[in-house]
C-alpha positions as a Python dict, from the first residue, in 0.01 Angstrom:
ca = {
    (1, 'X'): (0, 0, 0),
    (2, 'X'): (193, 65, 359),
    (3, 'X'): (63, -260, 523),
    (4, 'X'): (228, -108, 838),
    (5, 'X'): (-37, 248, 806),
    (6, 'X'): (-346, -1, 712),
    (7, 'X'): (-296, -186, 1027),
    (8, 'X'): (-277, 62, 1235),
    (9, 'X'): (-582, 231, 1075),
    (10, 'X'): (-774, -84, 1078),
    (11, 'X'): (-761, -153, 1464),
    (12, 'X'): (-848, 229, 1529),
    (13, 'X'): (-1129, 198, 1266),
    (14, 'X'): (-1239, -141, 1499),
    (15, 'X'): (-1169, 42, 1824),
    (16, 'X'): (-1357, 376, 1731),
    (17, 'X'): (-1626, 224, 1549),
    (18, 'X'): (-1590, 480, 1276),
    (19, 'X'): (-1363, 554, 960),
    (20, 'X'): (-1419, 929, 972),
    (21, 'X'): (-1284, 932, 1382),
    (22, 'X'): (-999, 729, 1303),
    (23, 'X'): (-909, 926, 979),
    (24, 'X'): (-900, 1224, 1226),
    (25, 'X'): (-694, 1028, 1538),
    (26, 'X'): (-426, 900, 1214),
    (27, 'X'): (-423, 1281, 1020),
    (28, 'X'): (-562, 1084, 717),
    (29, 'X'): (-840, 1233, 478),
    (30, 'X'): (-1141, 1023, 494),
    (31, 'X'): (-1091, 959, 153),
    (32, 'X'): (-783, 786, 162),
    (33, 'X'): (-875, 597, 482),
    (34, 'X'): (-1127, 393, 258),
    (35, 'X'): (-926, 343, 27),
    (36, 'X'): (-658, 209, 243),
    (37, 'X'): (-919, -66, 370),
    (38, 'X'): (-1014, -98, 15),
    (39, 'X'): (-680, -228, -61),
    (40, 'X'): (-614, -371, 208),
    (41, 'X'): (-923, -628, 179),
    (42, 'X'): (-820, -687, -131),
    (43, 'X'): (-473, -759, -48),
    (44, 'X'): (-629, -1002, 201),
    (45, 'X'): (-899, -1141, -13),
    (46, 'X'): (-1126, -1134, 253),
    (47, 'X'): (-1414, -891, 380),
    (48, 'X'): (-1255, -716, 721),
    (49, 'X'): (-1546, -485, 758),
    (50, 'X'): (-1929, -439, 733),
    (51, 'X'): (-2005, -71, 696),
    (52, 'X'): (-2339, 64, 698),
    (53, 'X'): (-2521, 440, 674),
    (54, 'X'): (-2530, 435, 1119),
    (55, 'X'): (-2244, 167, 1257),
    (56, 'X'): (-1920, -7, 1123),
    (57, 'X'): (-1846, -356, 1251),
    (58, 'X'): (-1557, -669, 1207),
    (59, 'X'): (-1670, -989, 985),
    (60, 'X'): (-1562, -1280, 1130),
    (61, 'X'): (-1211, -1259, 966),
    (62, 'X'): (-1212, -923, 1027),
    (63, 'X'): (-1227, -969, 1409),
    (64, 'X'): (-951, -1245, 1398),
    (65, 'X'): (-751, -1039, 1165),
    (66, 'X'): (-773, -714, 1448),
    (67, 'X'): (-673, -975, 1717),
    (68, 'X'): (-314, -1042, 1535),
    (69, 'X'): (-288, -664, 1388),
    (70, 'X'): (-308, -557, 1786),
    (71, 'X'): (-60, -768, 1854),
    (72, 'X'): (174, -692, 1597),
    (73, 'X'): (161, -343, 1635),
    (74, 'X'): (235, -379, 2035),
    (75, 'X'): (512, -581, 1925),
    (76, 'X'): (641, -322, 1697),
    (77, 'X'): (592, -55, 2010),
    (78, 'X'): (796, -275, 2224),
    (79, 'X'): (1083, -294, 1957),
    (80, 'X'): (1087, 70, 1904),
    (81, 'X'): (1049, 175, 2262),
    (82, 'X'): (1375, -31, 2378),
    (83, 'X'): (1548, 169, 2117),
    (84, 'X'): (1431, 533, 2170),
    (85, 'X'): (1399, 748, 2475),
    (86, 'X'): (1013, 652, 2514),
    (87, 'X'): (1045, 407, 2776),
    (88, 'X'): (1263, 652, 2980),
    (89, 'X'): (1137, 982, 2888),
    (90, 'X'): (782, 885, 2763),
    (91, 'X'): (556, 1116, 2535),
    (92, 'X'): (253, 1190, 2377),
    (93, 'X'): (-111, 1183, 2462),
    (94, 'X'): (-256, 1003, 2768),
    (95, 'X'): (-665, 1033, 2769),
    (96, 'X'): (-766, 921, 3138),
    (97, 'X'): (-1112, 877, 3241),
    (98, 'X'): (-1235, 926, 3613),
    (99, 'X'): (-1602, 1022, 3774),
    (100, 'X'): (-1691, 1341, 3786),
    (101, 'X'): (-1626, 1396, 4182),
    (102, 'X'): (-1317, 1210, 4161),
    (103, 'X'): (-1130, 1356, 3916),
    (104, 'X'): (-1256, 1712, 4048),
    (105, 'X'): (-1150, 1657, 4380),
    (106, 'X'): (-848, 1433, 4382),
    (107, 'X'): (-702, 1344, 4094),
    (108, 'X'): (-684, 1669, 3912),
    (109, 'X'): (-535, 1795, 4231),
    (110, 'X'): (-268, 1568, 4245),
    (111, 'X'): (-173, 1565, 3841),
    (112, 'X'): (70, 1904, 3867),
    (113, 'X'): (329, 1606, 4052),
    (114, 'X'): (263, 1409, 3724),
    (115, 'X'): (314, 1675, 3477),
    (116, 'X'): (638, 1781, 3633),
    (117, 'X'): (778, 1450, 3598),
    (118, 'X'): (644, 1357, 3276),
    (119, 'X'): (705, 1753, 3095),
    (120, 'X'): (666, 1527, 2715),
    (121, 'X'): (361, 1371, 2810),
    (122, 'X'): (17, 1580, 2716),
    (123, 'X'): (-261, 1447, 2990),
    (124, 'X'): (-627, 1428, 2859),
    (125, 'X'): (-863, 1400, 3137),
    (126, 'X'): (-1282, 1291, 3082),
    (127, 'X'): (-1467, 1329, 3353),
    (128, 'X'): (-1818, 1143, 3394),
    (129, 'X'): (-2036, 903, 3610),
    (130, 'X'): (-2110, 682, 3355),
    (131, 'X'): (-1951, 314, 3277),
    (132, 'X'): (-1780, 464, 2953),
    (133, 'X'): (-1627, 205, 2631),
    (134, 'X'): (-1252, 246, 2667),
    (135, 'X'): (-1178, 71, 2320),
    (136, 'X'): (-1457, 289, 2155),
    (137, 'X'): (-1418, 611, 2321),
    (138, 'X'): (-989, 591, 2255),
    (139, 'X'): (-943, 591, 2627),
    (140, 'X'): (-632, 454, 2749),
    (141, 'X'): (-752, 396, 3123),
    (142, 'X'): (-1049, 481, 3308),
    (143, 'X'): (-1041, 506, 3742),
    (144, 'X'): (-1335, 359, 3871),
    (145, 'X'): (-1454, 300, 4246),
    (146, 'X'): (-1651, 47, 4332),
    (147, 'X'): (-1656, -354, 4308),
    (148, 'X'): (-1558, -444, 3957),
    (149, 'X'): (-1793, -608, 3666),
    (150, 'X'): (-1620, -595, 3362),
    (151, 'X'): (-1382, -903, 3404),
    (152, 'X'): (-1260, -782, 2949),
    (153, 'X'): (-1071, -498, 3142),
    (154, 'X'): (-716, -550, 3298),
    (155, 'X'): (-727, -399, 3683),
    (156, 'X'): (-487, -285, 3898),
    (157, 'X'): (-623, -202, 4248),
    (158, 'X'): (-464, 155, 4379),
    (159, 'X'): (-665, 202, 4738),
    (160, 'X'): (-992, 192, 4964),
    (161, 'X'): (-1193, 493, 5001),
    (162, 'X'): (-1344, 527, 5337),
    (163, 'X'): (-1729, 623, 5323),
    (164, 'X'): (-1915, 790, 5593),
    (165, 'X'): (-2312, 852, 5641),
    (166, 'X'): (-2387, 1257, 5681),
    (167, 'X'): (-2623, 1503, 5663),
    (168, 'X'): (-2639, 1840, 5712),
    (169, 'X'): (-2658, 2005, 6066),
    (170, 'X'): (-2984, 2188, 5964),
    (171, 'X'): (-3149, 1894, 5883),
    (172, 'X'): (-3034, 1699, 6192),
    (173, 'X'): (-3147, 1999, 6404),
    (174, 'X'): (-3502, 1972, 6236),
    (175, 'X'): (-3524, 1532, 6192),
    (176, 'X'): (-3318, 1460, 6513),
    (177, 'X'): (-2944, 1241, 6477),
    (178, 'X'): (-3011, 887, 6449),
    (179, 'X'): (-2778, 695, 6709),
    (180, 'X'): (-2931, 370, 6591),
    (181, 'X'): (-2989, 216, 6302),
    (182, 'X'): (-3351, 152, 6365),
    (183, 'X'): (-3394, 534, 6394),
    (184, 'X'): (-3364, 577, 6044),
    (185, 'X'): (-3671, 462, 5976),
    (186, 'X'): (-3805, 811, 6037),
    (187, 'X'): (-3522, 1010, 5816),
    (188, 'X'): (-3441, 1099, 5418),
    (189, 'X'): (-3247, 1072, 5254),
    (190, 'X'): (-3095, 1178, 4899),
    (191, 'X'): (-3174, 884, 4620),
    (192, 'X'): (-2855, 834, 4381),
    (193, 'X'): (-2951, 627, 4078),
    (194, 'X'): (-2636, 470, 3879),
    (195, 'X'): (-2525, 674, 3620),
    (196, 'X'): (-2478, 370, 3450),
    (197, 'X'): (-2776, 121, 3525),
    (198, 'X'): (-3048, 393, 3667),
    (199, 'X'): (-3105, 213, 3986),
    (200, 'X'): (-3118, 324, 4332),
    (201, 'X'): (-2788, 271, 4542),
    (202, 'X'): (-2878, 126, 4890),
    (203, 'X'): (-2694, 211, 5189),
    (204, 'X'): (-2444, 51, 5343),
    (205, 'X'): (-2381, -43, 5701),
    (206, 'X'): (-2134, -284, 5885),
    (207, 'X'): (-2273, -485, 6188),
    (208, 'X'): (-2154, -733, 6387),
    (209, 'X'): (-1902, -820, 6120),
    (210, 'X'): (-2192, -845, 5806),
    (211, 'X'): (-2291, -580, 5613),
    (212, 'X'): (-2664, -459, 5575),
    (213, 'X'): (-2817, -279, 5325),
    (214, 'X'): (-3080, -24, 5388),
    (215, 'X'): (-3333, 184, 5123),
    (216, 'X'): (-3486, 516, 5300),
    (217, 'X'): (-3741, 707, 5199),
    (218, 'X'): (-3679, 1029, 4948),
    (219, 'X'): (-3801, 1314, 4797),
    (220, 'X'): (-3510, 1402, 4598),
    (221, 'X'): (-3278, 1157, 4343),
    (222, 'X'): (-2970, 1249, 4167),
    (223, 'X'): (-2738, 1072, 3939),
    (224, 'X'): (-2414, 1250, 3998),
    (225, 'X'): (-2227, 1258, 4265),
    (226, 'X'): (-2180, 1649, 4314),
    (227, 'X'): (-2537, 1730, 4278),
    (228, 'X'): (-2572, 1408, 4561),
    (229, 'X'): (-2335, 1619, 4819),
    (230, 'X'): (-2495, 1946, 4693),
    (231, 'X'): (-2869, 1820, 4797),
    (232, 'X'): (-2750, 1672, 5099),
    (233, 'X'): (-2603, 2079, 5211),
    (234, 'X'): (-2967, 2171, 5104),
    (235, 'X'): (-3103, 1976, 5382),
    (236, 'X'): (-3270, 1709, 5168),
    (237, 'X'): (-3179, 1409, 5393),
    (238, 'X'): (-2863, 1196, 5433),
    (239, 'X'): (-2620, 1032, 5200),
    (240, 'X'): (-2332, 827, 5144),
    (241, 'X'): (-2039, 895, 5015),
    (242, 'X'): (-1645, 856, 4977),
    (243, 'X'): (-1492, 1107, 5270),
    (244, 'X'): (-1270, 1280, 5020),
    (245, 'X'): (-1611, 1426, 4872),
    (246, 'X'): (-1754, 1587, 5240),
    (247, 'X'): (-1403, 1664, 5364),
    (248, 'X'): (-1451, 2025, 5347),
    (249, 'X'): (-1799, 2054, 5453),
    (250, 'X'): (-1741, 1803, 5742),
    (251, 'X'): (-1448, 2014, 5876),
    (252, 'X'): (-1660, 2331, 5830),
    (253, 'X'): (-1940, 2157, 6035),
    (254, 'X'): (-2186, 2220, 5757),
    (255, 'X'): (-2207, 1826, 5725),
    (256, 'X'): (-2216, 1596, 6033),
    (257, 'X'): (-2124, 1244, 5995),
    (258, 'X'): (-2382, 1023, 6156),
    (259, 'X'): (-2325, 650, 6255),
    (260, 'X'): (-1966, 636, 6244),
    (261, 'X'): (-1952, 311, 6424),
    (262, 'X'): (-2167, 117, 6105),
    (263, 'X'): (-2001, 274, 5894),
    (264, 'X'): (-1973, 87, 5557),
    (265, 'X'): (-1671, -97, 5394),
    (266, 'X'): (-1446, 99, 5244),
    (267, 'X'): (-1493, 127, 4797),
    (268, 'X'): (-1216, 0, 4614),
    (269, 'X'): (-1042, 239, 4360),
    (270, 'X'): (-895, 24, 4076),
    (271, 'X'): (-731, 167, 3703),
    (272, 'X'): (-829, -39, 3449),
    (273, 'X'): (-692, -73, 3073),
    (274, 'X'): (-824, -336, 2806),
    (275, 'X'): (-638, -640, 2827),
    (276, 'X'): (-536, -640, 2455),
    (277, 'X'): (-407, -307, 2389),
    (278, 'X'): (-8, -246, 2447),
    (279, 'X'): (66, -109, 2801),
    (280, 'X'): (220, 192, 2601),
    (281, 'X'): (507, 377, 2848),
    (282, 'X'): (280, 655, 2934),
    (283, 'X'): (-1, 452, 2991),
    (284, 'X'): (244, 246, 3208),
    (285, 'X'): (414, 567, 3394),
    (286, 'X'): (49, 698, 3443),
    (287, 'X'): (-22, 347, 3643),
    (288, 'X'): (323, 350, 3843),
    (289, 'X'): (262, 722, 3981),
    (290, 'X'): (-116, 665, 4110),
    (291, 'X'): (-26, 360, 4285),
    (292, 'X'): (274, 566, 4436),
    (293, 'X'): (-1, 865, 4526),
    (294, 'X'): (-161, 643, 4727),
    (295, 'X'): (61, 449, 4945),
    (296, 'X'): (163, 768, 5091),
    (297, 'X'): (13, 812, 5454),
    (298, 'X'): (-281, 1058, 5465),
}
């Protein structure tokens, strides 16, 4: 048995939560991959894994066992990087995660730069507006925007998005422009329900120094943030939103910005990785060239 191979297929089998998908990510038949664990337990003497028809999950020693095989194997990395060309020319694939608007609109724009640099390095983006499982879903690092919850995840904070309040001029020319924010009492505006907890997302508005939030009447919810923008051009009320998302429109005129003087605090944009998976030298690259994206002035 290569102790070294059933390592590295039991923390993928942990991290993936299945022996067929980390078969595939290690080139193994399925086959040999339980038979690999087979051996390996009983190398060990110890049950690693409980397998059943739906879900595959660590015993106790199997969890403590995947705690010191994911540090071993980053230690090997290290080794082998300060001996190879990796940590200056790094390689391989990078699987990024990002929303749906985000990626679209900024990062995707911005990743010809990367790929230039980095020619060895193959980037896979995901794009979606849910709060994904990086471990589960092999992700290497996910962008997300907003204030942080998930203190298991190692951040590293890139920039502030300014937001602005808009709405389209047709629908200001029919509802009136709210100058106050007691006037919006009598507006819409377009619901967006988190993709990943279903609720409504108040507004936002900075007064006197403390922020408010507001809920306005709706006829119309969304839970992405293209389809938000793309009911707000339809005239369905106002939203909220990043500026890099209404840019175009609110240069066009199509969307007006409305209560720029409350507007609310600017989202943070962090990366995030899991704390106890190696900072491989793509992964690591990936982090240095975002963070140097945006310090540049705008």
């Amino acid at each position: 048995m290569d102790r070294f191979q059933a390592m590295q297929l039991f923390t993928r089998i942990v991290e993936l939560g299945s022996f067929s998908r980390a078969a595939e990510k290690l080139d193994l038949p399925r086959a040999s991959a339980t038979q690999i664990i087979k051996q390996l337990e009983a190398h060990l003497g110890v049950r690693l894994l409980q397998r059943t028809t739906r879900q595959v999950r660590t015993t106790l020693d199997g969890d403590a066992y995947y705690q010191r095989c994911v540090a071993i194997l980053a230690d090997i990395d290290d080794v082998e990087a300060s001996f190879t060309q990796a940590a200056s020319h790094p390689q391989g694939r990078l699987k990024v995660d990002a929303s749906v608007s985000f990626g679209r609109l900024v990062l995707i724009p911005a990743l010809p730069e990367f790929c230039a640099r980095y020619p060895r390095i193959t980037v896979d983006i995901s794009v979606t507006d849910r709060q994904i499982d990086l471990i589960r879903e092999g992700v290497d690092c996910v962008l997300r925007i907003g204030e942080l919850r998930d203190s298991s995840l190692v951040a590293r904070r890139l920039t502030s998005l300014q937001q602005v309040c808009c709405a389209s001029a047709a629908y200001l020319a029919r509802a009136g422009t709210p100058t106050r924010l007691a006037d919006l009492a009598h507006h819409q505006a377009v619901d967006y329900l988190s993709a990943s907890t279903g609720k409504s997302v108040p507004f936002e508005f900075r007064v006197a120094g403390k922020v408010e939030s507001l809920t306005l009447p709706h006829t119309l919810a969304v839970n992405n943030g293209d389809a938000y923008v793309a009911a707000c051009e339809a005239g369905f009320g106002l939203i909220q939103v990043p500026v890099y998302h209404v840019t175009r429109q609110l240069a066009a005129g199509t969307l007006v910005e409305v209560l720029p003087e409350f507007r609310a605090p600017p989202l943070p944009v962090n990366l995030l990785y899991p704390q106890n998976r190696h900072l491989s030298p793509r992964v690591r690259v990936f982090v240095d060239w975002l963070a140097e994206v945006f310090a540049r002035p705008t």
